[in-house]
C-alpha positions as CSV (number, residue, x, y, z in Angstrom):
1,X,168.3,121.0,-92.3
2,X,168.9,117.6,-94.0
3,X,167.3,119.0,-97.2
4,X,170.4,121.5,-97.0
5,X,173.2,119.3,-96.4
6,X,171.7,116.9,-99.0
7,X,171.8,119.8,-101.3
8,X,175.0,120.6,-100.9
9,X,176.0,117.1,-101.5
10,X,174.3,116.7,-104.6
11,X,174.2,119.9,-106.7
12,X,177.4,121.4,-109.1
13,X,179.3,124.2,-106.9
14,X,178.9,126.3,-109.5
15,X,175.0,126.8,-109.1
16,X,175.7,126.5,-105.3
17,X,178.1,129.2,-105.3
18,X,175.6,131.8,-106.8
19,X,172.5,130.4,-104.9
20,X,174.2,130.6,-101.2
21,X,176.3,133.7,-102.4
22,X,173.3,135.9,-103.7
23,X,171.4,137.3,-100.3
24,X,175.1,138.4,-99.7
25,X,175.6,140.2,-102.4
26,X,172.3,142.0,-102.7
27,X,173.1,142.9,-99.0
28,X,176.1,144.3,-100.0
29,X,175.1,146.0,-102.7
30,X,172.2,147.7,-100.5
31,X,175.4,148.5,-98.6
32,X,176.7,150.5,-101.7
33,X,173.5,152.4,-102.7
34,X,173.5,153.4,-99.0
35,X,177.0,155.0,-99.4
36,X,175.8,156.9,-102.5
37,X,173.2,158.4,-100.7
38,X,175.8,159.2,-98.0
39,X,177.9,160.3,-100.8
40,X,175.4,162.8,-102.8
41,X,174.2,164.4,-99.7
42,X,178.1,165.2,-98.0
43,X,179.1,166.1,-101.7
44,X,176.8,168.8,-101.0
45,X,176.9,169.8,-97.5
46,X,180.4,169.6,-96.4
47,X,182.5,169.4,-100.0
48,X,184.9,167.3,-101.3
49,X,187.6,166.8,-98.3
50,X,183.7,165.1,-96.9
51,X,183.2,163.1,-99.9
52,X,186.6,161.5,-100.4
53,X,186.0,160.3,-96.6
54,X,182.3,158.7,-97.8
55,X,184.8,157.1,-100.2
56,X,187.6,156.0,-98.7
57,X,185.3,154.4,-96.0
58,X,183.2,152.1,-98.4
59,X,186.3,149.5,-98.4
60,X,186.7,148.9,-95.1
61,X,182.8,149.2,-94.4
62,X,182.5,146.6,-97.1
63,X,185.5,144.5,-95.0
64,X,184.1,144.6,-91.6
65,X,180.7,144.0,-93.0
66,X,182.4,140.7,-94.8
67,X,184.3,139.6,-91.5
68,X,181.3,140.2,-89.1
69,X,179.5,137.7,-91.2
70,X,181.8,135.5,-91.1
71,X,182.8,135.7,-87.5
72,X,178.8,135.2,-86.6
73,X,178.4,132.2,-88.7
74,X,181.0,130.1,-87.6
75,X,180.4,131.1,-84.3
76,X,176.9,130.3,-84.5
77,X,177.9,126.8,-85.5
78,X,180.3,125.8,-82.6
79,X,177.1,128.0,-80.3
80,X,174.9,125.6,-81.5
81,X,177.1,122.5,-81.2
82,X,177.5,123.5,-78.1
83,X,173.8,123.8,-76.5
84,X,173.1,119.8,-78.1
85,X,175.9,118.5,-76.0
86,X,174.6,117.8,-72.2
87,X,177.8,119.1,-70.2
88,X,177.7,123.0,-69.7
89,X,182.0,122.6,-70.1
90,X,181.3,122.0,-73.6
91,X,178.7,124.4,-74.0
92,X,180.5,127.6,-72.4
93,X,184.3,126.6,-73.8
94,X,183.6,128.7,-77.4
95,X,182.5,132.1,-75.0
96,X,185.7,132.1,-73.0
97,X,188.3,133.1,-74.9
């Protein structure tokens, strides 16, 4: 973990930015073939009213994909925090809300 924060410390954003952000978007882009697939085979079978649902979908498939992520990693963080510290207050106080 050192070698990461070191990292992070020492390189330009720019090459950190498209190094940490690239599993991300390939993911998301997976996420996108995935929806043309969807989107050729309801084009066929149910019709257009199907197809512009396929379609209006992506957006917020592609936004609750963006905040899950999000939600999981900062709450892993404050999880992890949590289980090093030796009082089980500080360890269940991010799962009670």
């Amino acid at each position: 973990m050192k070698q990461q924060s070191e990292r992070l410390g020492t390189e330009k954003i720019g090459s950190l930015l498209i190094s940490l952000s690239a599993p991300a978007m390939i993911g998301m882009f997976v996420t996108a073939l995935y929806n043309v697939a969807d989107a050729i085979f309801i084009g066929r079978g149910v019709g257009t009213l199907g197809l512009a649902g396929v379609s209006i979908a992506l957006p917020f498939q592609m936004l609750l994909i963006a905040l899950a992520g999000m939600v999981g990693m900062g709450e892993d963080r404050s999880f992890r925090e949590g289980l090093e510290s030796e009082t089980w207050k500080k360890r269940t106080k991010y799962w009670e809300t």
